[in-house]
Every structure is written in C-alpha cells, then in structure tokens.
C-alpha positions in Angstrom: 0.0 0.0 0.0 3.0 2.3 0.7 4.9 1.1 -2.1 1.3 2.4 -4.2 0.8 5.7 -1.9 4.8 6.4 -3.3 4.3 5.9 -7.0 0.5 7.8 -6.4 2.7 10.4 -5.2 5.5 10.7 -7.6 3.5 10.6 -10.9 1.2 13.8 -9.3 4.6 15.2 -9.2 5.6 14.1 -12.2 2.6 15.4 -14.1 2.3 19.2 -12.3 5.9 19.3 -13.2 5.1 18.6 -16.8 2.2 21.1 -16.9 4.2 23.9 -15.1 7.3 23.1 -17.4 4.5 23.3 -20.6 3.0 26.8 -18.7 6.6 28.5 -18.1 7.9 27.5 -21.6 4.2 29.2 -22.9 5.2 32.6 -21.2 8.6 32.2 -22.2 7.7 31.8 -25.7 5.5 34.5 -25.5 7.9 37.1 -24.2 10.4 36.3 -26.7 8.1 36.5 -29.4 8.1 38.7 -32.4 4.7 37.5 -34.0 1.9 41.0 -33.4 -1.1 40.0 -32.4 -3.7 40.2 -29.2 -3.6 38.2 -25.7 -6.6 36.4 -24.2 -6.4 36.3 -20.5 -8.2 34.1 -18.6 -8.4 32.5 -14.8 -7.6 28.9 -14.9 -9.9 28.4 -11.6 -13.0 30.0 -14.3 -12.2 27.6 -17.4 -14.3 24.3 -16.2 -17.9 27.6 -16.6 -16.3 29.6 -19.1 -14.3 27.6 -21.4 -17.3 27.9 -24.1 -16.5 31.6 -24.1 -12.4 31.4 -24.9 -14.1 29.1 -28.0 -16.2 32.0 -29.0 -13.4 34.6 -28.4 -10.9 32.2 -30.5 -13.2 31.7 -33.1 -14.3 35.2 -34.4 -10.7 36.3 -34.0 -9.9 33.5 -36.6 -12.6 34.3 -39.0 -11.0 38.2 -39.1 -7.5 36.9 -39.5 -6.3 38.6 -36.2 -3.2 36.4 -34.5 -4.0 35.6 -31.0 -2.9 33.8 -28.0 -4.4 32.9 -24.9 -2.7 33.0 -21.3 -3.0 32.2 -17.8 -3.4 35.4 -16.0 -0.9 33.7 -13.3 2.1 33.2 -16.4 1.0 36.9 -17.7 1.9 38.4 -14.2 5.6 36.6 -14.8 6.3 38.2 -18.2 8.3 41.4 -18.5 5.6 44.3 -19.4 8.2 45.8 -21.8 8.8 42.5 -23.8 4.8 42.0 -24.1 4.0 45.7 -25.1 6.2 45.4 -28.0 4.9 42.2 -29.6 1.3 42.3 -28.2 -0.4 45.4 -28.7 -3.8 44.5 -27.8 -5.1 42.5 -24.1 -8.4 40.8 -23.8 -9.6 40.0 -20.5 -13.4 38.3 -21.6 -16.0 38.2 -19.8 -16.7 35.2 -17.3 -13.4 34.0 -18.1 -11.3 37.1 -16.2 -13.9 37.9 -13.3 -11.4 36.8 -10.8 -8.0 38.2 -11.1 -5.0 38.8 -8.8 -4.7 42.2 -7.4 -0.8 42.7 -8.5 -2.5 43.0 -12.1 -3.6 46.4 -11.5 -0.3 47.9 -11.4 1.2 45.6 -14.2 -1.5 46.7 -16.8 -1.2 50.6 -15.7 2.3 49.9 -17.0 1.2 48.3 -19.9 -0.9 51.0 -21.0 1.4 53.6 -20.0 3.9 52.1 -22.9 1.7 52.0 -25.1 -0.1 48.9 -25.0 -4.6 48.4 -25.3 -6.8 46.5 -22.9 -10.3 45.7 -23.6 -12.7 45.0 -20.6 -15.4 42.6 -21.5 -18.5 43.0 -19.3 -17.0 41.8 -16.0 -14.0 40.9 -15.9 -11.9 41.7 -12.4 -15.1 42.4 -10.7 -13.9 39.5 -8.1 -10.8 39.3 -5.8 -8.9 36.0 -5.6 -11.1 33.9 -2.9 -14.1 35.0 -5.1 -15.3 38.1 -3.2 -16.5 40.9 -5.0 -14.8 44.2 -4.9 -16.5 47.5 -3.9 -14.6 48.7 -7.0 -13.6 47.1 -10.1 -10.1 46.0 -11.2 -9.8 48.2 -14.1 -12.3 51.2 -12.8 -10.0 53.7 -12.7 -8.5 53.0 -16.0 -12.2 53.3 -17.7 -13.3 55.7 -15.9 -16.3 53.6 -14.7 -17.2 51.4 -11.5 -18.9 48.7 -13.0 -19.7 46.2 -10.4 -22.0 47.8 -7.5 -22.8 44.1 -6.1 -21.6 45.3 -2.0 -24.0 47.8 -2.7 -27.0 46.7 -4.5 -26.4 43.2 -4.2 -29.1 41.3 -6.6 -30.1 44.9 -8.2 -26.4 45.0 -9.4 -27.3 42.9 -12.8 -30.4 44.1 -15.0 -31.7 43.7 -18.3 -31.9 46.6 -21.0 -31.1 47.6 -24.3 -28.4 48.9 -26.0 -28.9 52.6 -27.5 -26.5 53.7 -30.4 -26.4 57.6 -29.3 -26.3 58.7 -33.0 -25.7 57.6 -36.5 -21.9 58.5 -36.5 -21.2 56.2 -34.0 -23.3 53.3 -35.0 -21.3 53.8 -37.9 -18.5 53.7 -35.9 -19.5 50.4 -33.8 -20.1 48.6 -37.3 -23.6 48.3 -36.5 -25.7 47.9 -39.9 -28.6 50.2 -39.9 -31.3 47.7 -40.0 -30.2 45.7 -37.2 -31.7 48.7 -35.2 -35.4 49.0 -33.5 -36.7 52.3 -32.6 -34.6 55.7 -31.6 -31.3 53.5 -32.4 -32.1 50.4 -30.3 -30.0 47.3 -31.0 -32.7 45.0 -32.0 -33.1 41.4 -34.3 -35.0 39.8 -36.7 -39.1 39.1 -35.7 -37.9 40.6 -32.2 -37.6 44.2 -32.2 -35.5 45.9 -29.6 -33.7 43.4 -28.1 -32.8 43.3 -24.1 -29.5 42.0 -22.9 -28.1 41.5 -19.4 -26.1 44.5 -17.9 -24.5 45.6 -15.3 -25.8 48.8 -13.0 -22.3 50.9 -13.1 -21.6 54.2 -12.2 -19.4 56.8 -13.3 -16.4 57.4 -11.5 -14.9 61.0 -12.9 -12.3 61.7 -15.5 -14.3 60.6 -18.5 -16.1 62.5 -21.0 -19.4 61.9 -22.8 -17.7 61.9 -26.3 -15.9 58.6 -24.9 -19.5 56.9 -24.3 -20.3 55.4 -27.6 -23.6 53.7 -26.6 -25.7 53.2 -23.4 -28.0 51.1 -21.8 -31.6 52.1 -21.2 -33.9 49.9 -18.5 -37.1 49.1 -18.3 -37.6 51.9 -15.9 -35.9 54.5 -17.9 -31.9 54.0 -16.3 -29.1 54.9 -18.1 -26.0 53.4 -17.9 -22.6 53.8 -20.3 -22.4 50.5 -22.7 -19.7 51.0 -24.6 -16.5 53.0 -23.5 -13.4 53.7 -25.7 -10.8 56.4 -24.3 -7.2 57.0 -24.1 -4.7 55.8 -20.5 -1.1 56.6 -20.6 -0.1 55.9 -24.5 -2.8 53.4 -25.0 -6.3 52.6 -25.2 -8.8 51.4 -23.1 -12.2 49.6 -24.2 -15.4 48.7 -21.4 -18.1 46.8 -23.2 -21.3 46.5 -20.6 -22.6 43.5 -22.1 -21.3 39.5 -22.2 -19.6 39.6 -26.0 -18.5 35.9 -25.6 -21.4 34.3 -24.3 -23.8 35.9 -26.7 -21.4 34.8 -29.1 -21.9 31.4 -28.4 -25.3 31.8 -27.7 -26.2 32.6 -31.3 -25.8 36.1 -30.9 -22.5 37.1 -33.0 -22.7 41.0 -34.1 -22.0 42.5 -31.0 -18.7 40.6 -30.6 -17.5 40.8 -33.6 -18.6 44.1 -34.4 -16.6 45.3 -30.8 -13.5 43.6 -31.6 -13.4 45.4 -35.3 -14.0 48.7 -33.7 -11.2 48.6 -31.1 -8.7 46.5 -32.8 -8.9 47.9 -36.4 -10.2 51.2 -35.9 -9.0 52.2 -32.4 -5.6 50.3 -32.2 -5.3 49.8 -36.2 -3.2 46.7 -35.7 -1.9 44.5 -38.7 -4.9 41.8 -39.6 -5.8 39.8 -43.0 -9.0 40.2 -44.4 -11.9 37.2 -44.6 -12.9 38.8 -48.6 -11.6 37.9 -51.8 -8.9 40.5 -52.6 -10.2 43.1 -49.4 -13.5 43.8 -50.9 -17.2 43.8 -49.3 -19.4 41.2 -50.3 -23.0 41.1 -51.0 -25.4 38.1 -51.1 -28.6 38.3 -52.5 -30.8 35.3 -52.1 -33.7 34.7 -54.1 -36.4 31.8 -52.0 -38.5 30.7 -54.6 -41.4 28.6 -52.7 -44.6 27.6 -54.5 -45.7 27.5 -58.1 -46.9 31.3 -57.8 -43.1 31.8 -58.8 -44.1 30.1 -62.5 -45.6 34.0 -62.8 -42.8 36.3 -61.1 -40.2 34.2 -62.7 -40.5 35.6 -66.3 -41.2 39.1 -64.7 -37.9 39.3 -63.0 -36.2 38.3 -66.5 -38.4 40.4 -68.5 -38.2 43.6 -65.9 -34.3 43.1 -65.3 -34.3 42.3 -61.9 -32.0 39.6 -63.0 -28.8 41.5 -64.2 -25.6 39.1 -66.3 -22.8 40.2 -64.0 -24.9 39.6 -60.5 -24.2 35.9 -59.6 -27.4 35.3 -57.2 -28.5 32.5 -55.0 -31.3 31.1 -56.1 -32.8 28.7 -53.8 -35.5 26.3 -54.6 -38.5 24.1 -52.6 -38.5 21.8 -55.9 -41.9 19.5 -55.3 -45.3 19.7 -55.9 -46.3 20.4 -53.1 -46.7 23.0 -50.4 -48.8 22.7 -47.7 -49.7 18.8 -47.7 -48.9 16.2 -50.3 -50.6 16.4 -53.1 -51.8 19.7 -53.0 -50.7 20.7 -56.4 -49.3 24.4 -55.0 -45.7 23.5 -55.2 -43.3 25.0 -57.8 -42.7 21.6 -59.2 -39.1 21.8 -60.5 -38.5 18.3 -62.7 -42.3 19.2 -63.7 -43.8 22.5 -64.8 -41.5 24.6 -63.0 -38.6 22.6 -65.3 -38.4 25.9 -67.4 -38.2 28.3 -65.1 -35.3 26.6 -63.4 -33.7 26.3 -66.7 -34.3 30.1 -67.5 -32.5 31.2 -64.3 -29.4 29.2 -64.2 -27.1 31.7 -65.7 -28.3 34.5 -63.3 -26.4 32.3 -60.0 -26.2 29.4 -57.9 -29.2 27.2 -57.5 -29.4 25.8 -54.1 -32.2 23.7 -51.5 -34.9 25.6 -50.2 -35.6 22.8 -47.9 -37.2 19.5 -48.6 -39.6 19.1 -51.6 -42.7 20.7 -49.7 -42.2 24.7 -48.2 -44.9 25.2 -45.6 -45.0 21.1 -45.0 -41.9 20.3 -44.5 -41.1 23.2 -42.3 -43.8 23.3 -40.4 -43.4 18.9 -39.7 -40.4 19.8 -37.9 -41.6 22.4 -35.9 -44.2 20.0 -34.7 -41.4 17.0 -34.1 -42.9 15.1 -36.0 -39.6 14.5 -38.5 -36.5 13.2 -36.7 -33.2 13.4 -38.5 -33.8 10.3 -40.8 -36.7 12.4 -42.6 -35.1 15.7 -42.7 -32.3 14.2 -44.5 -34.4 12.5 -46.9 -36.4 15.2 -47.9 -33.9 17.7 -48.0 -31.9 15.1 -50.2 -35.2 14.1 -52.9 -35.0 18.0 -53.2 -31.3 17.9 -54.3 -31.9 15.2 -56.6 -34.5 16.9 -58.2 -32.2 20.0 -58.7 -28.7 18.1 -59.7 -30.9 16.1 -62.5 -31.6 20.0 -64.0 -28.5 21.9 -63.1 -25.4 19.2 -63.8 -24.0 20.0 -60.6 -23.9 19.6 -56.9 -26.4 21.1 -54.3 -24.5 23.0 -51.9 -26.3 26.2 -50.7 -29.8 25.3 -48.1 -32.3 27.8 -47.2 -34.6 26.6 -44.6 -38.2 27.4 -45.2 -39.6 29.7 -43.1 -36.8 30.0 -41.1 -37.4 26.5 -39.5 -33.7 24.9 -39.0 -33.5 23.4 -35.3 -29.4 23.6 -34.5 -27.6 21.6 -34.5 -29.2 18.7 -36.3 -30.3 20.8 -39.6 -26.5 21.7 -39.9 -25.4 17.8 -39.3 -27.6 16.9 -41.8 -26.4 19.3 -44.5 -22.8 18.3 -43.5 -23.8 14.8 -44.2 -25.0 15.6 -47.6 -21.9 17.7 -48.7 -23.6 21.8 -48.2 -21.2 24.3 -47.6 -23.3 26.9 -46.7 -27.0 28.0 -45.7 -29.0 31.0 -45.0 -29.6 31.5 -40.9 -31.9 33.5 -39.2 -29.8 33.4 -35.9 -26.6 35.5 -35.7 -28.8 38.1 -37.4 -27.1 41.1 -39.3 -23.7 39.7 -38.9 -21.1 38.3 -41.4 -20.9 34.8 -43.0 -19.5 32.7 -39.6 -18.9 29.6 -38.3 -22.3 29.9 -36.1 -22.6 28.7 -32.2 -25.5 27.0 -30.5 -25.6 26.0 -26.4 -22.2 27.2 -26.4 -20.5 25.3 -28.8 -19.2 25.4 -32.6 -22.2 23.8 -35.1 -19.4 23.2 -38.0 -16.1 24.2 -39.0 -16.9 22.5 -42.0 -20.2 24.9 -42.9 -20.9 28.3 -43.2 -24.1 30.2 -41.9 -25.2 33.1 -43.6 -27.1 35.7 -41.2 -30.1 37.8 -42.9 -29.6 41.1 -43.4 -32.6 42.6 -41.3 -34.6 45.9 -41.3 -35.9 46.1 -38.1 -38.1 43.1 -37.2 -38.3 42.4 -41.2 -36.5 40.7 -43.8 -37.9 39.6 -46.8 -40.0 42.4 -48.4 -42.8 41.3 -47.7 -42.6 41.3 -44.2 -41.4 45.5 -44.8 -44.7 45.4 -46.8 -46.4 44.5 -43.4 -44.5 46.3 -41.5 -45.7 49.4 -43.4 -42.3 50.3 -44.7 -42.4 52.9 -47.4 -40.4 52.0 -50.8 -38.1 55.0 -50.0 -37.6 53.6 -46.3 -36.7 50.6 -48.0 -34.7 51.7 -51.0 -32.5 53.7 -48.6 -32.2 50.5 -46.3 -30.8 48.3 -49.1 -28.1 51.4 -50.0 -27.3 51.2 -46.8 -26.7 47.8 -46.7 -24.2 48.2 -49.9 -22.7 50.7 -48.6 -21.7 48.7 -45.4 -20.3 46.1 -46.7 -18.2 48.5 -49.0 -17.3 50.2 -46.2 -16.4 47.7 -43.6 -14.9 45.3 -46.2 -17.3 42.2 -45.0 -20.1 40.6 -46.3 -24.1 40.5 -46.1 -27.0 38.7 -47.1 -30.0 40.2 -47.9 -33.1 37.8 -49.3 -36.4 38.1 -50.4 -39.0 36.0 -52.8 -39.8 36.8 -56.5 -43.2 37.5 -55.2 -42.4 40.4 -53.0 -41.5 42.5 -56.3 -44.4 43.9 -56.7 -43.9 45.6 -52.8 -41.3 47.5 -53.9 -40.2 47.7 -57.2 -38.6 51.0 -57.3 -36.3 50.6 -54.3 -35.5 47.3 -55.8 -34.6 48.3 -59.1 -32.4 51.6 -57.5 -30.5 49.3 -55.2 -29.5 46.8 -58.0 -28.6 49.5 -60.1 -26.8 51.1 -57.1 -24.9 47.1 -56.1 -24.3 47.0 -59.6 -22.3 50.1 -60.1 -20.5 49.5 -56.9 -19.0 45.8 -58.6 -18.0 47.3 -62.0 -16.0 49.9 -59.9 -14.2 47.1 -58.4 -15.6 48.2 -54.3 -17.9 45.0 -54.2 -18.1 41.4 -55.1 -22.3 40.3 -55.8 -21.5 36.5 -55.7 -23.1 33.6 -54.6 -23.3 32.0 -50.6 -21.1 29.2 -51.9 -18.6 31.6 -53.6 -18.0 33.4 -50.1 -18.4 30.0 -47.9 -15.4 28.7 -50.2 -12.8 31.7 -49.4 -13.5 32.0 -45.9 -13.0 28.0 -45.2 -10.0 28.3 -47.9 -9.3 32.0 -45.8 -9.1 30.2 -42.2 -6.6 27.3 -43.5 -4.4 30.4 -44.3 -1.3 30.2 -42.1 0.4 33.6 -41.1 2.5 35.9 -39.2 3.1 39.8 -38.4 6.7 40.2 -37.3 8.3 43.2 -36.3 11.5 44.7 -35.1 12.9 48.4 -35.2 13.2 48.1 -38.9 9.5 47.5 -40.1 7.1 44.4 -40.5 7.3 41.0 -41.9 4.1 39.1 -43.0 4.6 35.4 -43.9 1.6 33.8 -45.5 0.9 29.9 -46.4 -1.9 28.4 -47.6 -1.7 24.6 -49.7 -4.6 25.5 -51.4 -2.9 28.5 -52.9 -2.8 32.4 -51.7 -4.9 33.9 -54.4 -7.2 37.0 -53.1 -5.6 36.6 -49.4 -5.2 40.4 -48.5 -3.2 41.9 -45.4 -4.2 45.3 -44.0 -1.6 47.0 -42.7 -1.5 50.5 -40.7 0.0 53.4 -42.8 0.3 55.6 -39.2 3.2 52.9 -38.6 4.7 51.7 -42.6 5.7 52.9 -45.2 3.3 51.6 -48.5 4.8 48.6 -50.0 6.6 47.7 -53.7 6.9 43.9 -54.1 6.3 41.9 -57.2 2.7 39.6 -57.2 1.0 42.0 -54.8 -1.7 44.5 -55.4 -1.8 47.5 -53.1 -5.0 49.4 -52.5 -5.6 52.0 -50.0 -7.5 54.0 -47.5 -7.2 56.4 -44.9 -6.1 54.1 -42.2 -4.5 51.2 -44.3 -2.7 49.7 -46.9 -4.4 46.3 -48.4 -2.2 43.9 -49.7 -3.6 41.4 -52.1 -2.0 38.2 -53.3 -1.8 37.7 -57.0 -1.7 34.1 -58.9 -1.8 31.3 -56.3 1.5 31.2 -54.6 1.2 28.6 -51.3 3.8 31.0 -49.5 4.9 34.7 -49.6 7.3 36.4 -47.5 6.6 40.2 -47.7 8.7 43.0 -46.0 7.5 46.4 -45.0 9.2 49.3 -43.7 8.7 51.6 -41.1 8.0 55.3 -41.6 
C-alpha cells in the first residue's frame, strides 16, 4: 500500500511538473516572441464555466485573420511588461473568463498601457478578488473611468436587463452596427424581435471621463441609463469597457456585437496588422432569391423580362423543388422536374441554384416544428429536393435555405454536412457576417458556413417591410445602406427576399440593383453567390500567417496549400511605409494599406518598412 501511496505520489509530481514546465515555456515563448497580435487572459480556476466563451473569443478572431494567444493570467503576471507591449499590442480579458484576477495585475496593466499597449474590458471581468469576493470597485475602474460592479451595494439589483442605444448615426457607424439591425430611436434590435434586451450591469461613473468617450448606453425598463460602450485613451494606450457578455452571446447565437466590438477597437481604435476574410479586401453582397410555391411560374418571367436579373450579379437562387406545399398532393408546389422545369432552366445563368428545404415549403417546415420528423426524414427530404435540382442543373447542391426560417441547430447543420452543403441562409446570428455559427455554447461546424439575414428592423424579406408598413423610400434607402456597409467595412451580407415580394417595392428594388451594380463594375464589391463566399473563408481560415516586427519595419509570412490567391493583409500606414513587391496588389484608404496576393502562390514572404 506504501509502495502504491509512493508511486500515487511521484507521478502527481511528475505530471504538475510537466504542466508547469508546458506553462513557463508558454510565457517564455510568449515574451520572446516577435509575431503581433492580441492576448486572451483568462483565470484557470474559471475555465471548467467559461471555457465555451475562450471558444467563441478564438473563433471570431480567426474568422477576421487577427493572431491571438491565450494565457494564464498567473504566467502573464511573470512576463516582462516591456517585452509584451512590444509584440502584443492588444489584451483581452473576456468576460466570465477574467472575473477573478490577482490584485498585483492592476499595477502591471497601468504599465502596460502607460507604454503603449490596449486592454479591452469585457463585461465583468476583475469584478472579483482572488477567494471569489467581490470588490467594492472594479479591477480596471479607474483606468475606464467607470465602477462597474456595485454588487456590495446593491447586491441582486447589481445585474439588469436593457437595451443597447446607439447615441447617433456616427457612431453606429463607428461600432459597425448595420442600420437595419436597429429597432426604434437606435435600439440594437433582431429579426421578428424588435428591440432586443440584454443583461447589464448597473455601473456608475467614476470621474475623468467625458461623454464623447460613451459610444452607446443602456436604457432599463424603468428608464436607467447606464454607459455600454467605453473607448478612451490611458497613458499611451487605449482602453475599451463593453457592458454586455460579448462571448457568451457569441456562443449563444448572438454574434454582431462581438465581432462588431472587436473590429471597432482592434482595427479602428488600435489599427493593428490583420488579413482580411474577402476575396482581394472587398465587401461582399449576397442576394438570395427563395423561390417557394408554383406562384413563382408567374414572377419568374417578370424578373427576367423587368431586369431584376442582371448578367454580372451571380445570385443565389434557392428552390422548394416539389409539388407540393402545404400537404402532399396539394398541387401548389413549384414543381421543378415538372412544370416549374423551365423556369429553373431560365434562371441558371443568373447564380447558384441551391435547396430551399425539402420538396414541400410550408409542410416540411412546419413537420419539424411540430417534431414530427427526426433526422432520418429531414435528411431524406432535404436530399429528394437535391436530386431533383442536380438532374436540371449538372451539378452539386451545396447552398440550403430553410423554409420559413425553420432549422432546429444543430441537427439541420449535421444533416447538411452529411450531404456535402457548404453553406446556408440563418436566421440566428442576425445582421452579422458569414461565420462559423454557435449554439448552447459550442461550434455547429467548422466545416459549414451560416449566412445571417440582413434585417430591417423586425423584417427581412419584403414582404414582411410590406407588413410592417415600410415605405419603398424607407426601403430603397435601407438596401443602400446595406451596400454601402459592406463596402465600407470590407465584409459581407446577405439580404433575401421571394420573386413574389417584387411587386412591394419595385422601385427601391430596381435603385438598389442599379446602385450594387455600379459598386462591382468599380471594383468596391463582389455580388456572388453563398457558396462563392463560404469557399474563401473556409480556404481563408486554413491560411497560415504571421506579423513580425522589429525596429526596422514588418514581416508578413503567409501559407496556404490551397494556394494564396485573393488573401489580403491590411496594414496600418500611421506605422509603414506603403509597399513595392512583385505579385502584390496595393489598394488603399485612410487608415490602411491592403495587400492582395496575385496568382496562387502557397507561400509569400513580404517585408515592409517603417515610416
């Protein structure tokens, strides 16, 4: 028994001393590193709750080609401020993951920042001391200019729900929020929802910061106000508060308001070296014809006939392809290897033809709403529709829209997976990029992309503005907008609607495909397909890379085996000189230089100076 007790006791040694040797070689590596990019702190004691949200955190910072490490707040503590500053301009603490932290962390970030190095505060992180206590004041109070846990005080009243208020259009701008993703008086709101309420904490203001630093606030129930979103300057860097739970929304099917944060402070605020998730740096537009019923056998020809189907716009075009809608046999179906043969036939050189779920709109939708199909039959419906539309097309189904919004995660996804999709239209998520979407805290696919609608207000299609009482210049100047985001921000968007809907608003329609038109030919946007955009972001996020730098400048390395083609670096002209190197193309703005790879090189090595 001693003899066991011994060898118990040795291996427990043996394995901490592993782990610690693993840990200390992490910082090491870390503080001798070169490679720019961000920090994501985190408590070890808070991983076994939390670990869902370092997932969440990880992934959006891979889909917008941002280098990132995560460390032990412990192992941070033991670096050298001045060898992290240099290579690691940005720290995240998230929230859940950073609510306890040790107290000698004050003073090390205070250093930090006054070298020039950003924090971003996520919700409530370093609300707690080390046995788990909360503080009458929060960690990094001060520094924001905010106390924003009140718990000693107010105890259960500490924690509310409200909604976010953008305070005017220059800074939704600002905060990458799209217009239509807000409710009334600038409300943050979603899709069938309206405004939408979030939890938040009570904070107060603690002196030394200025309402020009408050970027949006939280309104109660009861009419409170409290700041939301905080971006000012401390010592030579940056400081960002965000009053709401990024990473757990996040994984919660909720992604806009992290992602949207994290572009704001890193690539407007900080302006740090990044690649782009679009072909060649440019925004993206989707726009996603549903084509349900045989009522389309009429709009069809109209669209061709009235140019709302332009050569040069590569559309999704999804279709329900049976002969059915609402029951079997019903004879209301668009009937695609039937009657509706021609119609498929007459739009296949507009776009992509993809699954509008499986063979019957309203039926099958609404059969899985009430349970009645399991998995077996979703897959075999959804699989009768692809054969349907491979028989006329030649080629492989790989774009799904679910009818009606019906697609129960994560089993829809599994199912498409199965069958070889590699993207679909999503109702959660809503008015955010093309992502690799979460559910119940984890990751549905890394395989599959979901494609948020665009919306406008509680509406998305137009005939749901048509209900909503939307006028056609409220809605012309809506789908503008939504252009000229995704020109702007250099992402992408899907908008969708039904043939049918025309009618609603055919002026706005016809304005805004002028408009998306004229905004390709100049070379600011790319109209493509789901499938187009699903296949360069999974071909971006294989894309190995690194930003080093030294006194003399920066040196990107890039390698991808599927080839480099379209990859683009975005690279801060406050800090480098503009490039000259064979087999790149250089665009500009204001705050960057883009750098796009040419031909298909699986490695490039590019070296840029500083100013």
């Amino acid at each position: 028994m001693k003899r066991v007790l011994i060898i118990a006791i040795t291996a427990a040694i043996l394995i901490f001393s592993i782990y610690s040797i693993n840990l200390i070689y992490k910082a090491s590596r870390l503080s001798r590193s070169q490679n720019l990019g961000v920090l994501l702190v985190y408590n070890p004691a808070l991983m076994r709750d939390y670990s869902y949200v370092l997932q969440a955190y990880k992934s959006v910072l891979e889909e917008e080609g941002v280098s990132h490490d995560e460390i032990n707040v412990n192992h941070l503590l033991s670096l050298r401020v001045e060898d992290i500053v240099r290579s690691k301009p940005v720290i995240i603490f998230p929230d859940g993951l950073a609510q306890i932290l040790p107290e000698e962390l004050r003073e090390w970030i205070k250093d930090y920042l006054s070298r020039g190095g950003s924090i971003a505060v996520i919700y409530d992180a370093g609300i707690k001391d080390i046995r788990g206590a909360f503080l009458d004041e929060a960690m990094f109070s001060e520094m924001i200019g905010i106390n924003y846990i009140n718990y000693n005080r107010l105890h259960k009243d500490a924690y509310t729900l409200g909604y976010i208020k953008l305070d005017n259009k220059v800074d939704m701008d600002f905060l990458e929020i799209p217009s239509g993703k807000t409710d009334k008086g600038l409300l943050l709101g979603g899709y069938a929802y309206g405004k939408l309420e979030y939890p938040v904490a009570r904070n107060d203001l603690r002196g030394g910061i200025s309402e020009q630093q408050i970027y949006a606030h939280v309104i109660t129930g009861r009419g409170e106000k409290y700041p939301a979103v905080v971006i000012r300057d401390y010592g030579k860097g940056k400081v960002l508060y965000v009053n709401l739970p990024l990473g757990h929304l996040k994984a919660y099917s909720d992604d806009l308001p992290l992602r949207a944060m994290l572009r704001t402070f890193l690539f407007k605020s900080v302006k740090i070296p990044h690649l782009l998730n679009t072909h060649n740096g440019k925004g993206g537009l989707v726009i996603n014809w549903h084509i349900d019923s045989s009522i389309e056998w009429k709009s069809t020809p109209i669209m061709l006939r009235d140019g709302y189907l332009i050569k040069g716009i590569e559309y999704s075009i999804h279709i329900t392809a049976g002969d059915s809608m609402d029951e079997p046999g019903d004879g209301l179906g668009f009937d695609a290897c039937g009657r509706g043969r021609p119609f498929v036939q007459a739009v296949l050189n507009y776009g992509v033809i993809g699954s509008h779920g499986g063979w019957a709109h309203n039926w099958f939708s609404r059969n899985i709403e009430n349970g009645k199909f399991s998995k077996k039959e979703v897959y075999e419906y959804i699989k009768k529709n692809n054969d349907c539309l491979e028989d006329i097309t030649g080629y492989r189904i790989v774009e799904y829209a679910a009818p009606n919004g019906v697609h129960p995660q994560p089993m829809t996804t599994g199912v498409l997976k199965k069958l070889g999709f590699l993207s679909y239209y999503y109702t959660g998520d809503t008015g955010s990029a093309p992502n690799r979407t979460f559910i119940s805290g984890r990751m549905v696919s890394n395989k599959i992309i979901a494609f948020p609608i665009m919306p406008f207000g509680r509406s998305a299609s137009l005939n749901e503005m048509k209900g909503a009482g939307k006028t056609e210049d409220e809605v012309e100047r809506w789908l503008i907008e939504t252009v000229d985001y995704a020109v702007r921000n250099r992402t992408v968007r899907l908008i969708y609607s039904h043939p049918y809907d025309i009618p609603n608003y055919p002026s706005a329609l016809k304005s805004f495909l002028a408009y998306a038109d004229k905004m390709q030919k100049v070379d600011k946007l790319e109209i493509r397909s789901m499938s187009y955009f699903a296949k360069f972001l999974l071909k971006f996020l294989k894309t190995g890379y690194t930003f080093k730098a030294d006194d003399k400048g920066l040196t990107l390395s890039l390698r991808n085996p599927e080839g480099l083609e379209g990859i683009t670096a975005a690279i801060p002209k406050e800090i480098y000189k503009r490039p000259d190197t064979d087999g790149v193309v250089v665009h500009e703005d204001e705050d960057y230089y883009y750098l796009s790879i040419k031909g298909n090189p699986n490695e490039r090595i590019i070296s840029i100076e500083r100013l």
